[in-house]
N, CA, C and O of each residue as an XYZ file, in Angstrom:
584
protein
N       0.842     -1.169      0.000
C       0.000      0.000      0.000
C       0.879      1.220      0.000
O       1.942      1.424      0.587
N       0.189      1.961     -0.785
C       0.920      3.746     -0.422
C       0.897      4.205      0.688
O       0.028      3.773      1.446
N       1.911      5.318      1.216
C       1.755      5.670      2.458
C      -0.043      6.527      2.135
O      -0.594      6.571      1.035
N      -0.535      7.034      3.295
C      -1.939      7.731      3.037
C      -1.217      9.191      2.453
O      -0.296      9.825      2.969
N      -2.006      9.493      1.140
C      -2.018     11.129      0.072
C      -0.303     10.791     -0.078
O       0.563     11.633      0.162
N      -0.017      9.309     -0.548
C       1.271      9.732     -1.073
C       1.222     10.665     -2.536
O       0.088     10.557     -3.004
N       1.826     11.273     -3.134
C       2.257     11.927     -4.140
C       3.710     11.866     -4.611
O       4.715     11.812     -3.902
N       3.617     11.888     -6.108
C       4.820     11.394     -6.701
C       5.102     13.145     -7.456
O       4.501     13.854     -8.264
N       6.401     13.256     -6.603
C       6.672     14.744     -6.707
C       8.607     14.330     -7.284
O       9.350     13.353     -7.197
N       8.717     15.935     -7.931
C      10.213     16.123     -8.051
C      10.656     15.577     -6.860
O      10.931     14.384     -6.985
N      10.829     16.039     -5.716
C      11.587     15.629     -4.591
C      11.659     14.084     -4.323
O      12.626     13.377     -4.038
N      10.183     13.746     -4.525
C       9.745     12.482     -4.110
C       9.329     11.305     -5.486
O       8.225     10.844     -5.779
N      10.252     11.145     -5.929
C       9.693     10.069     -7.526
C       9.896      8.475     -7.369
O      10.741      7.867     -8.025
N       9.250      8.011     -6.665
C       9.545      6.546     -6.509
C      10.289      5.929     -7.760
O       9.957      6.459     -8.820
N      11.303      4.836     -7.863
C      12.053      4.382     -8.765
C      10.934      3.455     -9.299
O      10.796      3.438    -10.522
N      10.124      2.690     -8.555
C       9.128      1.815     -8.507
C       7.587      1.805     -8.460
O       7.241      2.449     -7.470
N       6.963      1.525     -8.858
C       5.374      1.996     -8.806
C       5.273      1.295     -7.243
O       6.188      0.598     -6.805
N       3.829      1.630     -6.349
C       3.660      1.303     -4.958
C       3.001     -0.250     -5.425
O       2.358     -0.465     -6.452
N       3.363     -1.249     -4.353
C       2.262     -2.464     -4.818
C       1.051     -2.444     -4.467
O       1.004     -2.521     -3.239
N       0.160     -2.387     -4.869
C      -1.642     -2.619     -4.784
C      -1.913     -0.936     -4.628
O      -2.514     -0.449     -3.670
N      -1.393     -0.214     -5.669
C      -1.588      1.395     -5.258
C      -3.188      1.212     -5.745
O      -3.725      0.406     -6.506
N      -3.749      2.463     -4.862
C      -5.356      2.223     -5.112
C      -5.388      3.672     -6.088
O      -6.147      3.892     -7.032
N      -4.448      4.456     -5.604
C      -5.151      5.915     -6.231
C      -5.277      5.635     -7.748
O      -4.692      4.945     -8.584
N      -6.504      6.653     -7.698
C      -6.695      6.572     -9.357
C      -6.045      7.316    -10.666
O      -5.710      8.497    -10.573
N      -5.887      6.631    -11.819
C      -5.286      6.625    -12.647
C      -5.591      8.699    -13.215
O      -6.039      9.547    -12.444
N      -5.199      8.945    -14.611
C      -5.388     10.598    -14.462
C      -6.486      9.616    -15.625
O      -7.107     10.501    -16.213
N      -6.820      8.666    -16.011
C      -7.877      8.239    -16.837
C      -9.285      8.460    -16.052
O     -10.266      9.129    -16.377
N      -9.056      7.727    -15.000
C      -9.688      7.583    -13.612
C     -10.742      8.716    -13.750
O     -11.897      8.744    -14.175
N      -9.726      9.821    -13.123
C     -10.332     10.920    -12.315
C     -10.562     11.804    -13.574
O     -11.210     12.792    -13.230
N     -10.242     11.824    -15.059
C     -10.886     12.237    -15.882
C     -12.710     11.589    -16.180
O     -13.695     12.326    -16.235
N     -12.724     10.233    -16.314
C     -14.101      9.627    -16.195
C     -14.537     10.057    -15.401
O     -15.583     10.494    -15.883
N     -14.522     10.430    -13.876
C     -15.429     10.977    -13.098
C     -15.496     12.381    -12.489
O     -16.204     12.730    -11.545
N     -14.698     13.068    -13.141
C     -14.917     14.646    -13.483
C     -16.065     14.451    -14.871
O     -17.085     14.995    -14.447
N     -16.226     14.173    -15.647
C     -17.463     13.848    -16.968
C     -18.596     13.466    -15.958
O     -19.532     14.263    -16.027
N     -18.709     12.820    -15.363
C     -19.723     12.270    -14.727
C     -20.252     13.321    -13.914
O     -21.401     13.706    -14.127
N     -19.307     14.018    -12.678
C     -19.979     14.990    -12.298
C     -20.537     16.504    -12.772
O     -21.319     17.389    -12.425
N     -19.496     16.131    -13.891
C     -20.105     17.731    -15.077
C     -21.516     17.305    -15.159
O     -22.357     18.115    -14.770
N     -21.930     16.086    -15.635
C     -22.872     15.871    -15.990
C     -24.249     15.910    -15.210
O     -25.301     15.822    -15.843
N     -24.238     16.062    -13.612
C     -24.621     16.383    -12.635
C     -24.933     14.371    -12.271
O     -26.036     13.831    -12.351
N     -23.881     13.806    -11.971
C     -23.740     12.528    -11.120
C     -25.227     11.685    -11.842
O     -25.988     11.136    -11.045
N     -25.542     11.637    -13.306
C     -26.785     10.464    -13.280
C     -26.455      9.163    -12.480
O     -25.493      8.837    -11.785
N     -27.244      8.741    -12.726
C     -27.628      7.527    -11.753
C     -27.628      6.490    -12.973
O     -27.948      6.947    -14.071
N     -27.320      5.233    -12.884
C     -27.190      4.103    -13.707
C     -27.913      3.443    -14.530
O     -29.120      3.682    -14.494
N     -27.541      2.691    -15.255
C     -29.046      1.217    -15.217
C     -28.254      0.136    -14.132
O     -27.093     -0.267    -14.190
N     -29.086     -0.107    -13.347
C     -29.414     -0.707    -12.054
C     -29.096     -1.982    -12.752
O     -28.135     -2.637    -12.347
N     -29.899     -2.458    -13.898
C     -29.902     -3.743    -14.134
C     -28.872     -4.018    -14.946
O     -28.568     -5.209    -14.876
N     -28.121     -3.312    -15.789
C     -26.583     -3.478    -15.942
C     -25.334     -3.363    -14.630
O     -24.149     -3.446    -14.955
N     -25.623     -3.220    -13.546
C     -24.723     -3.146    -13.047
C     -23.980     -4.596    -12.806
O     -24.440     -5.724    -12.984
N     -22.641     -4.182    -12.329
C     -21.929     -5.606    -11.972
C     -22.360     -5.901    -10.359
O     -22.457     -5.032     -9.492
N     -22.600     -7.392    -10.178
C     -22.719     -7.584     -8.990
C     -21.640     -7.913     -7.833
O     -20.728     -8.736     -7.906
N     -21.970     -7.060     -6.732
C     -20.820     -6.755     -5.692
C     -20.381     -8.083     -5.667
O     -21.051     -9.111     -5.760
N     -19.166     -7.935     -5.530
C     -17.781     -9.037     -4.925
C     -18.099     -9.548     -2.922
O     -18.527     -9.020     -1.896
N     -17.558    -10.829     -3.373
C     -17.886    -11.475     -1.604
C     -16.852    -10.820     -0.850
O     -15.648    -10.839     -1.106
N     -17.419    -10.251      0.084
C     -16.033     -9.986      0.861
C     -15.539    -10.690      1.744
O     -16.440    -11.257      2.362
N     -14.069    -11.059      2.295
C     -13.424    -11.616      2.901
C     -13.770    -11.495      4.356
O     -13.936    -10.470      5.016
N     -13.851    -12.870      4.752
C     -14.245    -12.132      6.606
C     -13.195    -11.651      6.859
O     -12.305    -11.777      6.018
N     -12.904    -10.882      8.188
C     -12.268     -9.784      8.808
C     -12.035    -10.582     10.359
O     -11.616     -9.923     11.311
N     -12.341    -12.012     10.495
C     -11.530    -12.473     11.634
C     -10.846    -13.516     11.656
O     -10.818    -13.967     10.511
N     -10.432    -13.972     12.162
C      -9.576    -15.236     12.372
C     -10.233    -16.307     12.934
O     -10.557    -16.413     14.117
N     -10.457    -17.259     11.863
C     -11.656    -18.423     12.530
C     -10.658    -19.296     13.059
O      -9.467    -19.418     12.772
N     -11.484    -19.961     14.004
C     -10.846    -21.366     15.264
C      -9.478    -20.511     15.432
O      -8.728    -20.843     14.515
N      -8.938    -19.639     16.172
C      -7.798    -19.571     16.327
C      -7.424    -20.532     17.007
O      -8.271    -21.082     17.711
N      -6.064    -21.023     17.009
C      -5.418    -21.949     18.081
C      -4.729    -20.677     19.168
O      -3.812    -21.082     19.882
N      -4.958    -19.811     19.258
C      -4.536    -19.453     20.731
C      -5.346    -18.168     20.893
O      -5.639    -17.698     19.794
N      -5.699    -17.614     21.703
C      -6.447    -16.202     22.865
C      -5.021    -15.858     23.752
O      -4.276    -16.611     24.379
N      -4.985    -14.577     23.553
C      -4.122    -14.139     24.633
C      -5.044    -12.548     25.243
O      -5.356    -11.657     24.453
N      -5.214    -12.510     26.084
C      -6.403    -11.458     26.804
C      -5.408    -10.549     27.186
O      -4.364    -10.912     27.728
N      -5.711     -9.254     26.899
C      -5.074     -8.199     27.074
C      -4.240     -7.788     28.936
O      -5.275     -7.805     29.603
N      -3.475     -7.581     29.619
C      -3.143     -8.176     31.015
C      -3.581     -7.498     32.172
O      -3.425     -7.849     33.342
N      -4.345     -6.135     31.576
C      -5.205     -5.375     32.340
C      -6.348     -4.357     31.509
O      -6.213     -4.401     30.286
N      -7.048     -3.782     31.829
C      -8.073     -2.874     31.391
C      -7.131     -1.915     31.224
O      -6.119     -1.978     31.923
N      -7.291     -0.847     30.265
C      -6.279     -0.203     30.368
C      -7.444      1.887     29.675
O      -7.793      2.056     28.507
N      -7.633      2.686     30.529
C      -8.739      3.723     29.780
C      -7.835      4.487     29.248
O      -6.839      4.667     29.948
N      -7.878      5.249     27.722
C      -7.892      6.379     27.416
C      -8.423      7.604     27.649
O      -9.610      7.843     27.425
N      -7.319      8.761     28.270
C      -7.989      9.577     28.764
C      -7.179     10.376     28.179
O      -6.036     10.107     27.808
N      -8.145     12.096     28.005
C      -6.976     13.058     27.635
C      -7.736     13.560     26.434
O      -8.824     13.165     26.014
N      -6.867     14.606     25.915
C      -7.008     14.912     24.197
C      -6.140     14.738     23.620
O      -6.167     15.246     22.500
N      -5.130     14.102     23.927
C      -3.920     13.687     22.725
C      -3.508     12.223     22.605
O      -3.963     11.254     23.214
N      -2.499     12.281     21.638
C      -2.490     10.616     21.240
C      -1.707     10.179     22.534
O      -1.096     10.853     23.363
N      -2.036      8.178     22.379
C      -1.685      7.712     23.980
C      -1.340      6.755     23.460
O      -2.118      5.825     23.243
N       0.509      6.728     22.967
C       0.915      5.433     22.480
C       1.160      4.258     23.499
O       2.102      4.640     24.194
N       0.793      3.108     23.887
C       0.905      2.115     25.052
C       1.382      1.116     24.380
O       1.104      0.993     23.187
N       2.271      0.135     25.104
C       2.716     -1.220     25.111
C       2.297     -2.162     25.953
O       2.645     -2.242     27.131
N       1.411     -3.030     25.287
C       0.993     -4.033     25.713
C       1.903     -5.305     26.063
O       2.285     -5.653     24.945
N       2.507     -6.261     27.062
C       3.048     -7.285     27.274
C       2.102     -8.641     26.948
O       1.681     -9.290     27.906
N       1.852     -8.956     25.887
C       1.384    -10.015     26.105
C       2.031    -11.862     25.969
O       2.241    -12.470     24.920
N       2.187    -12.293     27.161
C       2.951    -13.606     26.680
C       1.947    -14.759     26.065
O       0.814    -15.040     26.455
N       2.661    -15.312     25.043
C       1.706    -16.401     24.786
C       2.058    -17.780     25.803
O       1.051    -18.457     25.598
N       2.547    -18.236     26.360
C       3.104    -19.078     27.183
C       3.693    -19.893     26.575
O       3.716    -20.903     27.278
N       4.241    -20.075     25.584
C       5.296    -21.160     24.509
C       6.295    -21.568     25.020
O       6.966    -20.779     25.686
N       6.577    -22.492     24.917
C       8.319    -22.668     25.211
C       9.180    -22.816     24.774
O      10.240    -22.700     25.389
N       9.082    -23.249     23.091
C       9.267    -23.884     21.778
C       9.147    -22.823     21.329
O       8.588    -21.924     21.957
N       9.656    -22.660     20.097
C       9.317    -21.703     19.257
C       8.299    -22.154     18.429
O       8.063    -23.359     18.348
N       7.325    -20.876     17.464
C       6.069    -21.738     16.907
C       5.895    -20.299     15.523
O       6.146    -19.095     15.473
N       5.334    -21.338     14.603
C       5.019    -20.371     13.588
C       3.894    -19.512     13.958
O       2.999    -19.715     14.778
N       4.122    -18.479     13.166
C       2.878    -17.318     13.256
C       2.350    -17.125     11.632
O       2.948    -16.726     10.633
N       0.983    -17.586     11.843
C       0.682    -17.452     10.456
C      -0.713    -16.338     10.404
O      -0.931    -15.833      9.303
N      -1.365    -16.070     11.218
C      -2.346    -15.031     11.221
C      -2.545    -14.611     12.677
O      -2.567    -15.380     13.638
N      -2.661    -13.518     12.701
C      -2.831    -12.537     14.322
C      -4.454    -11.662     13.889
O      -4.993    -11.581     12.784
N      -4.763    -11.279     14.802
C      -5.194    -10.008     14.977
C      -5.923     -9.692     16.319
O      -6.288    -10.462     17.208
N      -6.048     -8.091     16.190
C      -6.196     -7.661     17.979
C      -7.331     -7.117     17.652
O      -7.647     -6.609     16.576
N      -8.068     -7.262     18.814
C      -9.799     -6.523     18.647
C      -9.623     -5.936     20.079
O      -9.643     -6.544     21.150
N      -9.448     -4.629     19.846
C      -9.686     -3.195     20.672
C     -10.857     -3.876     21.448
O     -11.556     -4.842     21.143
N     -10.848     -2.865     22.827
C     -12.344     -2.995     23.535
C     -12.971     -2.142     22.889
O     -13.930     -2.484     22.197
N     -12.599     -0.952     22.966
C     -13.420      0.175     22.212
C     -12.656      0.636     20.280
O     -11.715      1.329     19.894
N     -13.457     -0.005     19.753
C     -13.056      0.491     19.021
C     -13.373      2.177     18.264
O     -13.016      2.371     17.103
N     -13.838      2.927     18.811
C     -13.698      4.389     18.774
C     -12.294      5.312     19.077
O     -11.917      6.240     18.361
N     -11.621      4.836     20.299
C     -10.749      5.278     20.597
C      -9.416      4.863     20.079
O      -8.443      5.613     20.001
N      -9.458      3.156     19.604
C      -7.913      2.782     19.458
C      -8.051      2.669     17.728
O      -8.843      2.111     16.969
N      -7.118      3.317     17.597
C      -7.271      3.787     16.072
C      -6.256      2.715     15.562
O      -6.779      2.051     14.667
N      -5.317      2.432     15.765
C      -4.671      0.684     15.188
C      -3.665      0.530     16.408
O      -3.467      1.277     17.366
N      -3.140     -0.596     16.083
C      -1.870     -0.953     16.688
C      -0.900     -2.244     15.577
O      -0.918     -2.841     14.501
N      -0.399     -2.109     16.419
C       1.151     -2.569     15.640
C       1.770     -3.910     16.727
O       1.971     -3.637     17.910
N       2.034     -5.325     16.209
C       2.437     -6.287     17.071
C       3.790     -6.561     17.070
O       4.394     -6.590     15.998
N       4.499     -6.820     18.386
C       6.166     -7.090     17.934
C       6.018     -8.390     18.610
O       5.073     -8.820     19.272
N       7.349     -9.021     18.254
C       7.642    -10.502     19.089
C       8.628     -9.920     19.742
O       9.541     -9.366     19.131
N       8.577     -9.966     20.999
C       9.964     -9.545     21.717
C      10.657    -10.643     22.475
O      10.708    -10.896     23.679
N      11.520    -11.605     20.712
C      11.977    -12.430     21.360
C      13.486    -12.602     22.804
O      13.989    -13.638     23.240
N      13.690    -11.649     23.043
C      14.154    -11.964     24.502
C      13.520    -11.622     25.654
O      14.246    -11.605     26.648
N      12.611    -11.402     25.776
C      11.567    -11.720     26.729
C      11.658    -10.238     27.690
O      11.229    -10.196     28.843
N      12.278     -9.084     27.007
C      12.758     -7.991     27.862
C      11.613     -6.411     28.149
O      11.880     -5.347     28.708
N      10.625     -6.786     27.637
C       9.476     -5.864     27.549
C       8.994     -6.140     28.920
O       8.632     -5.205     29.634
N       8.969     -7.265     29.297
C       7.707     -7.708     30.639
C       8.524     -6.900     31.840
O       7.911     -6.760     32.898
N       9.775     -6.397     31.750
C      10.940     -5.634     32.954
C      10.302     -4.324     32.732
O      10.290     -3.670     33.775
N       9.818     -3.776     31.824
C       9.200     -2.475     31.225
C       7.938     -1.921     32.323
O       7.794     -0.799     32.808
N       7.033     -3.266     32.517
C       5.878     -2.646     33.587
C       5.997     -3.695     34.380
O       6.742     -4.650     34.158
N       5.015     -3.516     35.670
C       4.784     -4.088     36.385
C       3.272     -5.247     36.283
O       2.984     -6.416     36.540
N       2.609     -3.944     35.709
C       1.217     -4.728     35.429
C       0.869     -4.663     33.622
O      -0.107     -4.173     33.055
N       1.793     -5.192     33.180
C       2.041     -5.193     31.736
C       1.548     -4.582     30.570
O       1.151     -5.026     29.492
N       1.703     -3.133     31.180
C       1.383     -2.039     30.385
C       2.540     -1.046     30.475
O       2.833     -0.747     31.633
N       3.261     -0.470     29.519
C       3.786      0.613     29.683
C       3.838      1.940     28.350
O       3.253      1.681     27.299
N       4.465      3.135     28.477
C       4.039      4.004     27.694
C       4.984      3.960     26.259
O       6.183      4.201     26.399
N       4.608      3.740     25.258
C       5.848      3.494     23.934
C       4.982      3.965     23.069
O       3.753      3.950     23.138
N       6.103      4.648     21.740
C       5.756      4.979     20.606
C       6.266      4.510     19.594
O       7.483      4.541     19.406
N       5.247      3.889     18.598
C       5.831      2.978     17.283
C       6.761      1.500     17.610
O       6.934      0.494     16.922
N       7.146      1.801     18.680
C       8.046      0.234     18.898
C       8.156      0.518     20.501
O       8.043      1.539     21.179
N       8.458     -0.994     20.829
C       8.622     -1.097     22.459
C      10.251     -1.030     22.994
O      10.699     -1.540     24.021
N      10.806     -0.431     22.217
C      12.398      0.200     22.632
C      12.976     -1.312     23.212
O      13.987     -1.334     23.914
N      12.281     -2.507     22.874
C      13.233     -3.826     22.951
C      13.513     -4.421     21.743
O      12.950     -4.095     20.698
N      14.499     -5.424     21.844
C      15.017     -6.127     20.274
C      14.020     -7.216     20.079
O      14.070     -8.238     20.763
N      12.970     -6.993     19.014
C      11.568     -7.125     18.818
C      11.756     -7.208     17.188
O      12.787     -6.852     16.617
N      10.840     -7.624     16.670
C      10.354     -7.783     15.287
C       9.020     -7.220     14.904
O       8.194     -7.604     15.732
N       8.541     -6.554     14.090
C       7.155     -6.264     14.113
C       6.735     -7.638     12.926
O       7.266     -8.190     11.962
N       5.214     -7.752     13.864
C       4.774     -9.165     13.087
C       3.060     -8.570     12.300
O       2.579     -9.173     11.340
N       2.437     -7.458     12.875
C       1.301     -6.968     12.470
C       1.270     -5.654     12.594
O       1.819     -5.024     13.497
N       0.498     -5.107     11.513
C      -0.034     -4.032     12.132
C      -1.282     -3.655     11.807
O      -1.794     -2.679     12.354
């Protein structure tokens, strides 16, 4: 993906096109400048193409739950980057083939980002396995999601 309103400027000319760039082509946004000259008609309904299935958005049967290690509130008016400790209890090492985190609230937590912190040095960070970090947990970590 592009970064968000990337633009391909003198300063900035990628050597490479972005992979899966969404923005639209100058074909694009010529077809729908015509369209709105035209004051936006409306279709034939019965020519249209029919919508695409969409992909679910969770992770069925996971083989593991790891529960967040305390409640944790957002308060304030500014951003509140936090580090979560979560251990999976492994002892072995184990593949990771799909993650994902479901916010309590999702209003407030606008994404997050997962690391493996394989030397185990984040959990020295808090007590009750929360502490305050931005973009990374300042341990020798890997990011595995975001």
């Amino acid at each position: 993906m592009p970064p968000w309103l990337a633009q391909d400027t003198p300063e900035c000319d990628p050597a490479w096109a972005y992979r899966n760039d969404l923005r639209l082509s100058p074909a694009d946004l010529d077809l729908f400048r015509a369209w709105i000259d035209q004051g936006t008609p409306e279709g034939d309904a019965a020519a249209a193409a029919p919508l695409p299935h969409l992909p679910g958005m969770e992770v069925e049967d996971p083989d593991l739950e790891i529960p967040f290690p305390v409640a944790y509130t957002v308060e304030g008016t500014s951003d509140d980057f936090q580090c979560f400790v979560l251990d999976p209890g492994n002892t072995v090492p184990m593949w990771i083939s799909e993650v994902q985190l479901i916010p309590g609230n999702t209003r407030v937590a606008h994404h997050g980002l997962m690391f493996v912190d394989y030397m185990g040095a984040s959990a020295a960070l808090s007590e009750t396995g929360v502490f305050p970090c931005f973009n990374d947990p300042g341990v020798d970590s890997y990011q595995i999601a975001t």
